[in-house]
C-alpha positions in Angstrom: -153.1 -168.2 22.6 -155.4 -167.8 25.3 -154.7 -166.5 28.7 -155.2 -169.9 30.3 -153.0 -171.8 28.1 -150.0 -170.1 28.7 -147.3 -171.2 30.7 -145.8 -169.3 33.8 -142.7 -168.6 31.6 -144.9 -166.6 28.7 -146.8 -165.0 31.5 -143.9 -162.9 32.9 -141.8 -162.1 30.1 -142.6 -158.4 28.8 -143.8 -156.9 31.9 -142.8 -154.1 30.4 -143.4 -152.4 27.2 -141.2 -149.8 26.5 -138.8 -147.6 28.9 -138.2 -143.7 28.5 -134.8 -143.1 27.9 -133.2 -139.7 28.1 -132.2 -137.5 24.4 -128.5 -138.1 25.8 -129.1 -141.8 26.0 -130.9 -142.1 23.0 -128.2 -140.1 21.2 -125.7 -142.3 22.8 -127.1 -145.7 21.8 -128.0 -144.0 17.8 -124.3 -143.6 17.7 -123.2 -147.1 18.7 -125.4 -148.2 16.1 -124.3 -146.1 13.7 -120.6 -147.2 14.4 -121.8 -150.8 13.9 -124.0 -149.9 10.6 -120.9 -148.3 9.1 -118.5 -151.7 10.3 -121.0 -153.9 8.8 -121.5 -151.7 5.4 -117.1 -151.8 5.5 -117.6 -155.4 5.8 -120.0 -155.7 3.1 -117.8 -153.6 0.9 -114.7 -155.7 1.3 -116.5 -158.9 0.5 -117.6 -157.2 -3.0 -114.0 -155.9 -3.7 -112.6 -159.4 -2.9 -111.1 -158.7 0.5 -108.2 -161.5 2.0 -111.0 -163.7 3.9 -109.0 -163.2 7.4 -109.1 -159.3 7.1 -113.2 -160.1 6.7 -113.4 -162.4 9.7 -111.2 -159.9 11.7 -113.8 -157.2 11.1 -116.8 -159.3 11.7 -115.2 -159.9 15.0 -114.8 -156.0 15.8 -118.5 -155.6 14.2 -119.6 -158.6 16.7 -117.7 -157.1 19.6 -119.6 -153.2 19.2 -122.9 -155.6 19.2 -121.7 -157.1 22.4 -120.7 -153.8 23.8 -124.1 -152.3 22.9 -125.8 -155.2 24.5 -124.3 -154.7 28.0 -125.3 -151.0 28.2 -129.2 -151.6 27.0 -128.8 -154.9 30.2 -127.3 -152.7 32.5 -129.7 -149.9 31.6 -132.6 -152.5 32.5 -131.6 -154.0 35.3 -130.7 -150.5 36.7 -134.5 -149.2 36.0 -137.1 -151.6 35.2 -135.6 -155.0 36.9 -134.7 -153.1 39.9 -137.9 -150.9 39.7 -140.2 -153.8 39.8 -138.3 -155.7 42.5 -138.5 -152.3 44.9 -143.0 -152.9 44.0 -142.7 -156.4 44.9 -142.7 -157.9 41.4 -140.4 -160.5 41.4 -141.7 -161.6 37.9 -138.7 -159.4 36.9 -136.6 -161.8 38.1 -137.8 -164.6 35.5 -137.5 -162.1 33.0 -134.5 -161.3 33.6 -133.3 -164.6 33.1 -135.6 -165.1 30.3 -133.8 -162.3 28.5 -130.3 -163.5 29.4 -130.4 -166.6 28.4 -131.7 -165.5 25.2 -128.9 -162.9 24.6 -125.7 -166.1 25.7 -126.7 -168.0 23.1 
């Protein structure tokens, strides 16, 4: 789409690219995932063996809850660096973002 065409809202969301993150908070973040990949492969496994359907649904909630939990730390993590970052220069297309991303993420 060209530049012209697109709205205020598309304009301002991704400001940013990528963030550095430091080798503890990368290892950090690998292991929640990897907690989660394992729930969701546990899950997986107790639908193939047949598993009582609200054993499943109790899992999915824990597997749903570590997703939610992961969420909050990669928001806080943002708002801490690049929303408060680009506020502190002036930026306060951050601020749209921000509320782009969070109303994406409350769904």
């Amino acid at each position: 789409m060209p530049e012209d065409k697109k709205t205020e809202q598309e304009n301002c969301c991704f400001i940013h690219e990528s963030r550095e993150r430091s080798e503890q908070e990368i290892k950090d973040l690998v292991c929640r995932l990897n907690r989660i990949e394992g729930q969701i492969r546990g899950i997986r496994g107790m639908v193939e063996r047949g598993a009582y359907c609200p054993e499943i649904l109790t899992q999915v909630s824990a597997a749903q809850a570590a997703l939610n939990s992961f969420n909050k730390v990669i928001l806080a993590g943002h708002i801490r660096s690049c929303v408060a970052d680009d506020i502190r220069e002036g930026n306060d297309q951050a601020i749209d973002e921000l509320v782009n991303v969070l109303q994406k993420v409350m769904k």
